[in-house]
C-alpha distance (Angstrom), angle and dihedral (degrees) to the residues before:
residue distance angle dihedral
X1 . . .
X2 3.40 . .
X3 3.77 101.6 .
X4 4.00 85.6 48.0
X5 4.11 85.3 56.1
X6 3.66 95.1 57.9
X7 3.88 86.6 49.7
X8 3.72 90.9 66.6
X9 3.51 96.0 37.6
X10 3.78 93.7 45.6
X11 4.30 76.7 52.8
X12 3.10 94.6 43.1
X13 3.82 94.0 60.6
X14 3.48 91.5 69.4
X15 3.51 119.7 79.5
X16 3.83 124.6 -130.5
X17 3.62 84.9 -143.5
X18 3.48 95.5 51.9
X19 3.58 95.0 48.4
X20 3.87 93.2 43.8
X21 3.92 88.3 58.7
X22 3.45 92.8 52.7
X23 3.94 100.6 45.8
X24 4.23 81.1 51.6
X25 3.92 84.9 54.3
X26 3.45 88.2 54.6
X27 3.81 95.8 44.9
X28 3.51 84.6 50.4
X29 3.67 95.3 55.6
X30 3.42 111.5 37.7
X31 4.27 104.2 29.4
X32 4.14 91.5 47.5
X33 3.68 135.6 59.2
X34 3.82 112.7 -136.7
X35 3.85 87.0 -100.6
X36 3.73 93.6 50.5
X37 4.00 85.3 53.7
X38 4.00 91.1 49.1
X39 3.60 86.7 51.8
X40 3.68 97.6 49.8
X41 3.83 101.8 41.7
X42 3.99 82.1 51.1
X43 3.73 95.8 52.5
X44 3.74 92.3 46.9
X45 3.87 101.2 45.0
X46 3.88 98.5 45.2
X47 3.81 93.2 48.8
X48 4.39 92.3 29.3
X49 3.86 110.5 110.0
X50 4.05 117.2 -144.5
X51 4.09 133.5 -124.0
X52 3.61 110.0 162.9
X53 3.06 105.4 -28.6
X54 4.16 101.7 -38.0
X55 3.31 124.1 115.7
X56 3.46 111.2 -146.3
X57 3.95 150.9 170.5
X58 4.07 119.3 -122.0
X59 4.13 121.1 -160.7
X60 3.76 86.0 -101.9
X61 3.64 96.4 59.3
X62 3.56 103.6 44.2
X63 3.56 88.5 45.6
X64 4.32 93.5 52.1
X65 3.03 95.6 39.9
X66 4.31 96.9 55.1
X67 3.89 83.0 32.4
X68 4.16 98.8 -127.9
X69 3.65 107.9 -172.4
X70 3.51 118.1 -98.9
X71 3.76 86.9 -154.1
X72 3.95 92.3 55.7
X73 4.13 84.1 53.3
X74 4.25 87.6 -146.3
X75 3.71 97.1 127.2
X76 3.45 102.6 98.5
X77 4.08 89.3 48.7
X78 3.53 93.5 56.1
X79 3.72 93.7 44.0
X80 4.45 81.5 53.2
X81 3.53 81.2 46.0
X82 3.90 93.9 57.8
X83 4.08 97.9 42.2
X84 3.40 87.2 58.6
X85 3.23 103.2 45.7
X86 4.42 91.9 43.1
X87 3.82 90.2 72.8
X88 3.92 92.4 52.1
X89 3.11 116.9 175.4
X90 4.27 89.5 26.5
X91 3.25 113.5 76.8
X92 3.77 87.7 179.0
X93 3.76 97.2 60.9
X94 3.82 87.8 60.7
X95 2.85 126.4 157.0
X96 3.77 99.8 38.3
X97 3.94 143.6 -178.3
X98 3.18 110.4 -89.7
X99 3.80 98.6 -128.3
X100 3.81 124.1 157.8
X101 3.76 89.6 -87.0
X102 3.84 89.0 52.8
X103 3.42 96.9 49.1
X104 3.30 96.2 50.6
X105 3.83 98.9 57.4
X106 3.76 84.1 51.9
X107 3.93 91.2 57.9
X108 4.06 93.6 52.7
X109 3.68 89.8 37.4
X110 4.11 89.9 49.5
X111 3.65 95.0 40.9
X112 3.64 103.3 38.7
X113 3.65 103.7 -117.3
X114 3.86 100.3 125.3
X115 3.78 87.8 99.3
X116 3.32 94.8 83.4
X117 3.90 89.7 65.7
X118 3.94 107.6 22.4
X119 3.77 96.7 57.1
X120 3.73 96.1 158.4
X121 3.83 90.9 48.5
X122 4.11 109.8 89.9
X123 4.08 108.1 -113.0
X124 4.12 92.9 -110.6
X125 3.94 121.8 114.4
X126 4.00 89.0 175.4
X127 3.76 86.9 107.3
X128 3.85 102.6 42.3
X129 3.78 91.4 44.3
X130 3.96 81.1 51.0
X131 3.68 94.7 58.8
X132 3.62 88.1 41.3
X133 3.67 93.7 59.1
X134 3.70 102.8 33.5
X135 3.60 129.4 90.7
X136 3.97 125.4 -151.4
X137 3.97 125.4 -132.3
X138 3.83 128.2 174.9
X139 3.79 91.2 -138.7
X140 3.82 90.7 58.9
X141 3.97 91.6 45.2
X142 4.31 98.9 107.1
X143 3.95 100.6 70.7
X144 3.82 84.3 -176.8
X145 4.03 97.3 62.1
X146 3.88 126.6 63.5
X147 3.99 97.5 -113.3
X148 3.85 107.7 -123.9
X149 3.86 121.9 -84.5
X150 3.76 94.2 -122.9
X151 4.06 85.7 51.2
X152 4.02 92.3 51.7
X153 3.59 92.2 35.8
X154 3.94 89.6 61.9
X155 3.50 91.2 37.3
X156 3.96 83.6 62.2
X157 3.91 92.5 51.9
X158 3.71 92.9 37.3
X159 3.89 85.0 -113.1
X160 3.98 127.5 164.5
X161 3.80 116.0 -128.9
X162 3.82 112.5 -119.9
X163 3.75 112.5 -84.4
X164 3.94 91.3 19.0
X165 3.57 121.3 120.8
X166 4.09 124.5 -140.9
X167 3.78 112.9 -110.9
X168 3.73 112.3 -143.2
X169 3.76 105.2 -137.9
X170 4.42 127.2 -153.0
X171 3.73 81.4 -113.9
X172 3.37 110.4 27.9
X173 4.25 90.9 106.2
X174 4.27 88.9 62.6
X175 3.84 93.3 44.8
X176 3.88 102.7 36.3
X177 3.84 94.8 169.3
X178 3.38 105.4 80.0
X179 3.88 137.0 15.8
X180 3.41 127.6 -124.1
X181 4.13 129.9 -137.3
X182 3.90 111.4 -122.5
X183 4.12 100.5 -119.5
X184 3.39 128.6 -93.6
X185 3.82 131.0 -118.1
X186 4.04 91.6 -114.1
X187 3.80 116.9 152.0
X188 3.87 103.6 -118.7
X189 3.82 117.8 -105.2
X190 4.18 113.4 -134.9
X191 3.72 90.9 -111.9
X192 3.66 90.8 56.6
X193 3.83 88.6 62.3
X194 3.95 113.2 119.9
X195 3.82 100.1 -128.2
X196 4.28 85.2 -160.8
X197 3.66 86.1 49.6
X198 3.65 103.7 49.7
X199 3.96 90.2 38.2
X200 4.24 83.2 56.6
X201 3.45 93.5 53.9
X202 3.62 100.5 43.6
X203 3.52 83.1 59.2
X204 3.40 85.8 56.5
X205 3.86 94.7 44.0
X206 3.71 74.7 -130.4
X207 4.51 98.4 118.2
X208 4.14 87.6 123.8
X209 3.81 95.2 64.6
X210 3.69 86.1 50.0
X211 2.95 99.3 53.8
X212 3.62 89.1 44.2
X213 4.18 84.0 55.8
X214 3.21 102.3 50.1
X215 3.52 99.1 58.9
X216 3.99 79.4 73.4
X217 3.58 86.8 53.5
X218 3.93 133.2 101.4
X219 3.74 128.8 -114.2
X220 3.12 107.0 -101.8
X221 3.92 95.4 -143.6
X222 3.82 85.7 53.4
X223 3.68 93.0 62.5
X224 3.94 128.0 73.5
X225 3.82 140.9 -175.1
X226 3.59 114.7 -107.9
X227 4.15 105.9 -118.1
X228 3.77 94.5 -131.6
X229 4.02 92.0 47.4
X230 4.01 89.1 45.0
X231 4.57 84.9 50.1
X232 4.05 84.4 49.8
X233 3.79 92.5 49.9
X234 3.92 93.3 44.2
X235 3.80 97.3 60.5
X236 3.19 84.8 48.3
X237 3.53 97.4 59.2
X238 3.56 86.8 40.1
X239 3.43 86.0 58.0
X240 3.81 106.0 51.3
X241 3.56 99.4 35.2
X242 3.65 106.0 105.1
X243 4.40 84.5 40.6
X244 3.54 106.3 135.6
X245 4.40 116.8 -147.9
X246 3.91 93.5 -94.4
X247 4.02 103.6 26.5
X248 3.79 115.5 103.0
X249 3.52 120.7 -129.5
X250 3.74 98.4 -129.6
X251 4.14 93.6 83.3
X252 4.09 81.8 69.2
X253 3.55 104.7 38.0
X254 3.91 92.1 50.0
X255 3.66 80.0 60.0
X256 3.80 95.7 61.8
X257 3.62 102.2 118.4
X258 3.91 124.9 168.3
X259 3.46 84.9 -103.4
X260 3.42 98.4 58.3
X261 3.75 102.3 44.4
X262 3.57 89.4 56.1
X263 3.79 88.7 57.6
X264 4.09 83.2 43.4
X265 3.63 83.6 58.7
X266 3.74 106.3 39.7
X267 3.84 82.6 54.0
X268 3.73 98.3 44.9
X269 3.64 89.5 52.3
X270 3.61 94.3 55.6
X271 3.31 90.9 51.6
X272 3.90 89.9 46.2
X273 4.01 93.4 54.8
X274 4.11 91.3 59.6
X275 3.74 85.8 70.1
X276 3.78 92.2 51.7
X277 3.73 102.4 -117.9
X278 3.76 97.7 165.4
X279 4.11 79.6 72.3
X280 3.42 94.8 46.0
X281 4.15 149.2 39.5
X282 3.73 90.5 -137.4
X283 3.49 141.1 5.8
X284 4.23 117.0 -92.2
X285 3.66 132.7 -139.0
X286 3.63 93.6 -102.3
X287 3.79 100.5 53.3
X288 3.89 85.0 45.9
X289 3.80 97.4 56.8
X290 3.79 92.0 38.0
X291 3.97 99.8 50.8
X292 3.61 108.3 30.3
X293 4.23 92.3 50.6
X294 4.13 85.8 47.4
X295 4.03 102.0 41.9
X296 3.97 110.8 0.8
X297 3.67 104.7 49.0
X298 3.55 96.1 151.7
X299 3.39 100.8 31.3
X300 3.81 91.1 126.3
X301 3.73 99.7 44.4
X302 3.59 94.8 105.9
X303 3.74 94.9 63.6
X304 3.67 88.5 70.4
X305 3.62 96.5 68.2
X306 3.54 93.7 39.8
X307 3.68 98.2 64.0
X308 3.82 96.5 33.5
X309 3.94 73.6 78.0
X310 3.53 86.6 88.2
X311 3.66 105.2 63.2
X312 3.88 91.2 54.5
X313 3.93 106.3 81.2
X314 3.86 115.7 -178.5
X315 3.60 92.8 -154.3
X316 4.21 92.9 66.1
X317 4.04 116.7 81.2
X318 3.59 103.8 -132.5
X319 3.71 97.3 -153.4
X320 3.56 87.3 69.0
X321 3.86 128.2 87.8
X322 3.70 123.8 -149.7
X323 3.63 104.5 -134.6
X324 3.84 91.5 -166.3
X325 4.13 105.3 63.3
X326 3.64 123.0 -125.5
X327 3.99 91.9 -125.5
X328 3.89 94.9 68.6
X329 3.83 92.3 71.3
X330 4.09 125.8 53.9
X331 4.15 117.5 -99.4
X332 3.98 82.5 -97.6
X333 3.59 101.8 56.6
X334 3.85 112.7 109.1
X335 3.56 129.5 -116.7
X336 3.52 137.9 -151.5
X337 3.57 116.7 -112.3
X338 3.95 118.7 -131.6
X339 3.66 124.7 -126.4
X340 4.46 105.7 -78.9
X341 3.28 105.9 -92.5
X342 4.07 121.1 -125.8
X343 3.23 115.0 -104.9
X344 3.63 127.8 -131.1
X345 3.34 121.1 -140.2
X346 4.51 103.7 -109.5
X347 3.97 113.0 -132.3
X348 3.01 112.5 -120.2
X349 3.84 121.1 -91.6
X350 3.74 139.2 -113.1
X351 3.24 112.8 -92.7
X352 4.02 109.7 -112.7
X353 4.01 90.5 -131.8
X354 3.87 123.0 42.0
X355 3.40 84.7 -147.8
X356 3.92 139.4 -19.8
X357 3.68 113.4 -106.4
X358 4.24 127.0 -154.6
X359 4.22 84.1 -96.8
X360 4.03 105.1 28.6
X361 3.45 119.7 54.3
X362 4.00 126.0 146.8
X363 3.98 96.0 -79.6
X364 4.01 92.0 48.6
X365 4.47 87.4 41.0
X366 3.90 81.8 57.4
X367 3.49 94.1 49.5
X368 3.83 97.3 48.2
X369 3.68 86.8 49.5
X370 4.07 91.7 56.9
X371 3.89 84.8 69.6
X372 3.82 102.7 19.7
X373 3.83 116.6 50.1
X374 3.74 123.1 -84.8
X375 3.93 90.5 -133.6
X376 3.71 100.4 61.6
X377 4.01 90.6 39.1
X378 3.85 113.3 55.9
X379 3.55 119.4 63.6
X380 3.92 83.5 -9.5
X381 3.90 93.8 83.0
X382 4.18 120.3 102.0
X383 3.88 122.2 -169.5
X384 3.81 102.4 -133.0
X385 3.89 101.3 163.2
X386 3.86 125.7 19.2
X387 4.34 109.2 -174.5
X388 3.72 85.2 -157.4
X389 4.23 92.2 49.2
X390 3.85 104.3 28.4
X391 4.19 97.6 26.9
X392 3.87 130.5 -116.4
X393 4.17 99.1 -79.4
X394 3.96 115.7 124.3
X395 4.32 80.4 -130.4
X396 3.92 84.6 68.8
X397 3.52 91.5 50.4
X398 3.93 95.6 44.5
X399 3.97 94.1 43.7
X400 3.68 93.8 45.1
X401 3.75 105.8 38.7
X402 3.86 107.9 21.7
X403 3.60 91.9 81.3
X404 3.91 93.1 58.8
X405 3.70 106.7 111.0
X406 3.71 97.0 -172.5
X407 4.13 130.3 60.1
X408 3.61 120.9 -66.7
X409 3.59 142.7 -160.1
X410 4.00 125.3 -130.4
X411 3.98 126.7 -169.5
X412 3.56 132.7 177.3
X413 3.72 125.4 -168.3
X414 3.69 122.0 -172.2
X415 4.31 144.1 134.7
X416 3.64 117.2 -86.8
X417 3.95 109.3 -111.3
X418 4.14 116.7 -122.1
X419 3.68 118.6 -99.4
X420 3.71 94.2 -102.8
X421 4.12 112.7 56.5
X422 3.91 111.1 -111.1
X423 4.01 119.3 -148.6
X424 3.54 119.2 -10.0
X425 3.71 105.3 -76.0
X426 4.56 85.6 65.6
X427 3.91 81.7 45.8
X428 3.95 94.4 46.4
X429 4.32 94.0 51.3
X430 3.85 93.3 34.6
X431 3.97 87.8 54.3
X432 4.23 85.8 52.3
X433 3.91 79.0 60.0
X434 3.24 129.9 95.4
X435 4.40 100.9 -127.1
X436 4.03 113.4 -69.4
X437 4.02 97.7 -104.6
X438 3.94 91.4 173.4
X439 3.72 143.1 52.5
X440 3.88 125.9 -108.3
X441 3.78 120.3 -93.3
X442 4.11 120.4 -89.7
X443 3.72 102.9 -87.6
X444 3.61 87.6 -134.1
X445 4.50 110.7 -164.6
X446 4.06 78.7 -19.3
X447 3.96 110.2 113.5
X448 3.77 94.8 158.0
X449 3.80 91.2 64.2
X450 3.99 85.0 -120.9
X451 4.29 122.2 158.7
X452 3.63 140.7 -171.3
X453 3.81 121.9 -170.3
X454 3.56 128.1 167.2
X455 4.15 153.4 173.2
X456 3.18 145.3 -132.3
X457 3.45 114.7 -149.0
X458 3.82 118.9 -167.8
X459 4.19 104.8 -170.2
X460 3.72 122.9 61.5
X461 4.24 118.3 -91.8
X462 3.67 123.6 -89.8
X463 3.30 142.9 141.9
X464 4.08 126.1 -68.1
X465 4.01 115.9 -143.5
X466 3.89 94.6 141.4
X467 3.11 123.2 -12.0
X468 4.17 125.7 39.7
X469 3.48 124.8 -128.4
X470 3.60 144.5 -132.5
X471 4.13 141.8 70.9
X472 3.76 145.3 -85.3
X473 4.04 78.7 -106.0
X474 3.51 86.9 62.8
X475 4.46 124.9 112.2
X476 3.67 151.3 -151.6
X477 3.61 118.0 -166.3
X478 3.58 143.5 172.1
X479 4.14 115.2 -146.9
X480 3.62 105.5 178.7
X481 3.60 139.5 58.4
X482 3.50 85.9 0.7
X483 3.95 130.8 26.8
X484 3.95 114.3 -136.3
X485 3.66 139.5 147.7
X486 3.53 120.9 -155.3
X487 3.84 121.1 -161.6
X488 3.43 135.9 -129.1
X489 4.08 110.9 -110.0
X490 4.12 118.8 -144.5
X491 3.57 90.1 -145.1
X492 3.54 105.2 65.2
X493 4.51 106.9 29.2
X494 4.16 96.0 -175.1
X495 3.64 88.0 119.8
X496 3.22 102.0 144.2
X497 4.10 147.1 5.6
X498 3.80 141.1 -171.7
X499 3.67 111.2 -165.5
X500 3.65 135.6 144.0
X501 3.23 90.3 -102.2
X502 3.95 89.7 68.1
X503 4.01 131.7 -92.1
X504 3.59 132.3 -65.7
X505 3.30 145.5 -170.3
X506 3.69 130.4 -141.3
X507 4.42 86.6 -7.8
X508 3.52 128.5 114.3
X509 3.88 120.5 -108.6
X510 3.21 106.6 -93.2
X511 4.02 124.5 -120.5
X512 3.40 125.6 -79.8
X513 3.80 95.4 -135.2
X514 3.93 114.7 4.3
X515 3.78 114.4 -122.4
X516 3.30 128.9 -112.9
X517 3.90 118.9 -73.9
X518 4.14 86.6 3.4
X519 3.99 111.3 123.5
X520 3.81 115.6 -112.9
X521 3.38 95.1 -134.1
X522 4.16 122.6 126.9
X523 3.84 107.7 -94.0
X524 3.63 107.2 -127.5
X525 3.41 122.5 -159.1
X526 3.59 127.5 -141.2
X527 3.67 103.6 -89.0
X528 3.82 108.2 10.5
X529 3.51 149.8 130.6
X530 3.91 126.1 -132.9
X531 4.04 132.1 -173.3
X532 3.69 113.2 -158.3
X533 3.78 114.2 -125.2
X534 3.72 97.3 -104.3
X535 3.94 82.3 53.8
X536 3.79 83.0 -129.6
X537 4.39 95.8 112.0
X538 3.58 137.1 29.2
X539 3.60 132.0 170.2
X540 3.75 132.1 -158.6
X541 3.14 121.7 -142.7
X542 4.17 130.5 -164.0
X543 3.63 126.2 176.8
X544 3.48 120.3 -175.7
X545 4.29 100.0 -147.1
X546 4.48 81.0 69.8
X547 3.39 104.5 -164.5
X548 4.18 87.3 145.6
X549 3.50 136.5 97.0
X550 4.03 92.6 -70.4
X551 3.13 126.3 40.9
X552 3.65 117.5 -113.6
X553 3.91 131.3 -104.0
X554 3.69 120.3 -53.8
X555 3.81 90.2 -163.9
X556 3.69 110.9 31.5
X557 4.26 113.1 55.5
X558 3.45 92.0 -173.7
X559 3.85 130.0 106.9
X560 4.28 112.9 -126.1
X561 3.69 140.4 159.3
X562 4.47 126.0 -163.4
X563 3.62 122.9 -159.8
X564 3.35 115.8 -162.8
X565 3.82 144.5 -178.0
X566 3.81 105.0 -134.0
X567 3.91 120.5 -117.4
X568 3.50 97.7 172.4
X569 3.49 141.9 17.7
X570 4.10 123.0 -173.3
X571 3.97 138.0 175.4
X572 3.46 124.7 -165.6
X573 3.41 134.3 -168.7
X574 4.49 126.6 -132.7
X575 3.47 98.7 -146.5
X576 4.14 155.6 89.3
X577 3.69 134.1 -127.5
X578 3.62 92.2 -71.0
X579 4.15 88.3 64.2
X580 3.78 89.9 43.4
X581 3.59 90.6 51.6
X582 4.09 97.2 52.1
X583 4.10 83.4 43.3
X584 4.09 84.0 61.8
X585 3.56 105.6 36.6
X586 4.16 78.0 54.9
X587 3.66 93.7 54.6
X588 4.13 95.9 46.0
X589 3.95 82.1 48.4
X590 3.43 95.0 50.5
X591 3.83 92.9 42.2
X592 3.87 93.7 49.9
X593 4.36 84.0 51.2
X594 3.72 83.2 58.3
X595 3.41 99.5 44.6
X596 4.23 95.5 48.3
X597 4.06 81.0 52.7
X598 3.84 97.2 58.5
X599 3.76 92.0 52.2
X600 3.14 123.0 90.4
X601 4.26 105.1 -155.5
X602 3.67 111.4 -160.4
X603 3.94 125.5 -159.2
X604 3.46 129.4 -111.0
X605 3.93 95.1 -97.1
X606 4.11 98.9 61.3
X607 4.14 90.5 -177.0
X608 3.50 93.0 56.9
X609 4.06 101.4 44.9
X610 3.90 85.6 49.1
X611 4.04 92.6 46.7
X612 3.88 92.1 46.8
X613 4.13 85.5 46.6
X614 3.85 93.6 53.4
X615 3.66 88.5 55.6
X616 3.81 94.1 50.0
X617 4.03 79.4 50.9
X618 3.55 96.6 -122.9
X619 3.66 92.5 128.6
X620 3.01 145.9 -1.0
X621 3.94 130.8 56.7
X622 3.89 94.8 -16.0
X623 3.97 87.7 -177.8
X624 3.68 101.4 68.5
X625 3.77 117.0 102.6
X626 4.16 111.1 -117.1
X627 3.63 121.5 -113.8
X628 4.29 122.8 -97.5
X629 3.36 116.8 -89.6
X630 3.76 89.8 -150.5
């Protein structure tokens, strides 16, 4: 007992503040380049206001100065966001001041740079930017038991439960819509651990004061994010994810028309229904780590650009070199501020889409890149076959897409058909089916019955007679109600076929000639997606077992089947201008091969080509008898 005393005191000794100003030193050192400091300390100090003698960031300068759309309403989240994330690796001292120091531990955190320094902590901020989202509430504490409905129902309409008194929280006056639960005394579990946290402060040699802290800390599977903050920070997201390091975020958000927020939202809250919110007030830890690692890899991506805002100052003259470096003098020290730069007037950029198609606009781009990498999406993407443009015929497909040597991206939109077929056309495609053995998806927001799927297809087109094609790289994905990805599996390849009897995804190719006694129904495999030949239906199909191509849903245990009538049907290409140009040097070769074909060339002696053709019979007078032979 006693030797266990003088552990706490000997951690006690050390200050947290103490050690969080020197684990900001060594951010400062070794994830910046003396320029990238200059920058920073400039940005902060000539936008920093002063109360004796701290310089410090409000919610209405952070949020001008990254330009967060007041029409989105996510400022005060991200300025949460950033309190939280200041008193890395302290939970406890949440929400903090955001000094220089702070804000700097927000920038590596928020662009991803702390690796340079916490290389025993893994390279995932999925939990910290969990914590720094999430909310605590007694009521929600038993992740085991369904809370009550009167509990989530108040939750919903940021209601008190009789008898319960409101808790004013440190932070409650930036994030107004919800309250938050002061923490409990709860002994942390392992899995609660902060792996960027403990890899700070061993570092630091500093793990007993954080252990110390975190008993002051939440469990993190008692706390949840609210489903109207999460909505807020999605269109965000949505937002900045094609933001490149240096381009300011006001270009999109003068962009935000009515239109296009609805579409924000109609995305958002497809997004919002793989996490199961009509179970729930808020999203939990386990959801979190389970969906976004499975189908929103990237999701965050577009916080890195956002924040590397702040080591760009306009005020500093790049073309001149400081010849004293930044390092030599304390975060605090002031600088002197260069003559303002002119500005030169920016040409205007590409535009991320060639054009928009009936499926992918800009909301639905940002979406595919939250699973799909940014870099091969925007101003990478080439329409090569439009339904509405270029009709729904399997030859428009083949003579616009076949010649694509590069991967490719294919969604469908359409209206799910009623249980019962209607008119013979619904009775003709259900009777090419084997019998429906599940139910239809949830609808999810959806009340017009309306679905988008889609693949990603990472091998050039081509024609399936035996074999299917495709690679473990390749996907199966549902867009709207609900957002999913489903993987490709190594053990089964059949990931996808181009027959005339339509296209699949994730089926075998189907038999030449059925064998006797064998159904002639489509063979569906166990998650899939098939297109009807007439491109008119398709049905997806998800069984639960796997055992297909793709693995089955990570999120949703149930088995379930949509037919559809197709609306609209769109293939994109991954690619530049070099792609393009092999796709038309492939066309004028084929077109040349056609033309050599439907010439006849004739030899130099016409009478004898024609005589040796009129024997052959191929013309001539075909009715005359031919001579004996004997």
């Amino acid at each position: 007992m006693g030797q266990q005393h003088s552990e706490e005191q000997g951690a006690r000794s050390v200050s947290s503040e103490q050690l969080s100003h020197e684990l900001a030193l060594r951010f400062a050192r070794k994830c910046f380049t003396p320029l990238e400091i200059t920058h920073f300390k400039d940005v902060f100090r000539s936008l920093a206001d002063e109360q004796d003698g701290i310089h410090y960031w409000k919610e209405e300068t952070l949020c001008r100065f990254l330009v967060i759309p007041d029409a989105l309403g996510p400022g005060p989240l991200v300025y949460q966001m950033a309190t939280y994330l200041g008193a890395f690796p302290f939970p406890s001292l949440a929400p903090s001041i955001l000094t220089i120091e702070a804000m700097l531990k927000v920038v590596v955190i928020m662009t991803e740079r702390y690796g340079r320094v916490l290389k025993n902590g893994k390279a995932n901020r999925n939990k910290l930017l969990f914590r720094s989202l999430a909310v605590f509430d007694r009521r929600m504490s038993s992740v085991h038991e369904k809370p009550p409905q009167e509990a989530l129902d108040a939750l919903q309409e940021g209601k008190r439960e009789p008898g319960e008194k409101a808790v004013t929280s440190p932070i409650q006056s930036h994030a107004p819509r919800f309250s938050i639960d002061q923490p409990i005394n709860d002994d942390e579990e392992d899995e609660d651990d902060d792996e960027l946290a403990l890899a700070a402060l061993d570092s630091l040699d500093a793990i007993e004061v954080f252990k110390l802290d975190q008993r002051a800390d939440t469990k993190i599977h008692h706390s949840q994010i609210p489903v109207d903050n999460f909505r807020r920070l999605l269109m965000l997201l949505l937002i900045i994810a094609p933001l490149d390091a240096q381009e300011s975020l006001s270009g999109h958000a003068q962009r935000l028309t009515a239109a296009r927020v609805e579409g924000l939202r109609r995305v958002a809250d497809s997004i919002l229904w793989s996490f199961t919110p009509e179970q729930n007030p808020g999203i939990f830890y386990q959801s979190f780590n389970t969906i976004i690692p499975a189908s929103l890899p990237y999701m965050f991506d577009g916080l890195n650009p956002l924040f590397e805002h702040f080591l760009f100052s306009k005020n500093i003259d790049l073309s001149k070199r400081r010849k004293q470096s930044s390092f030599s003098t304390p975060l605090s020290s002031p600088i002197k501020p260069s003559p303002t730069v002119p500005q030169v007037p920016d040409t205007p950029p590409e535009p991320l889409l060639p054009r928009e198609g009936e499926i992918l606009d800009l909301n639905v781009l940002s979406q595919l890149s939250f699973f799909l990498k940014g870099s091969s999406l925007f101003r990478r993407l080439r329409p090569l076959y439009m339904g509405g443009d270029a009709g729904f015929s399997m030859g428009s497909i083949e003579q616009k897409v076949f010649n694509w040597r590069a991967p490719s991206l294919l969604l469908v939109s359409g209206t799910r058909l009623p249980s019962e077929p209607d008119g013979a056309r619904e009775r003709a495609f259900a009777d090419t089916l084997p019998p429906k053995r599940f139910p239809s998806g949830v609808p999810g927001n959806s009340t017009s019955g309306r679905v988008v799927f889609g693949a990603y297809l990472d091998v050039p087109w081509k024609h399936t007679y035996k074999e299917a094609i495709g690679g473990p790289d390749a996907l199966l994905f549902q867009l709207e109600p609900i957002h999913e990805v489903f993987r490709a599996s190594t053990i089964n390849t059949e990931y996808a076929t181009f027959t005339k009897h339509g296209i699949s995804f994730g089926s075998p190719p189907p038999r030449a000639r059925p064998m006797s006694g064998l159904s002639q129904h489509a063979t569906m495999g166990a998650v899939s997606l098939l297109l009807d030949a007439s491109l008119e239906f398709g049905v997806f199909n998800h069984d639960s077992n796997g055992g297909g191509s793709f693995h089955p849903s990570q999120i949703r245990k149930n088995d379930w089947q949509d037919r559809f009538e197709i609306e609209s049907l769109e293939v994109w290409g991954c690619g530049g201008d070099e792609e393009a140009e092999k796709q038309r040097a492939a066309w004028a070769f084929e077109d040349r091969e056609a033309a050599a074909r439907k010439t006849l060339r004739m030899g130099k002696d016409v009478e004898a080509d024609r005589a040796l053709l009129e024997m052959a019979g191929l013309i001539g007078n075909h009715n005359a008898s031919g001579g004996s032979m004997g």
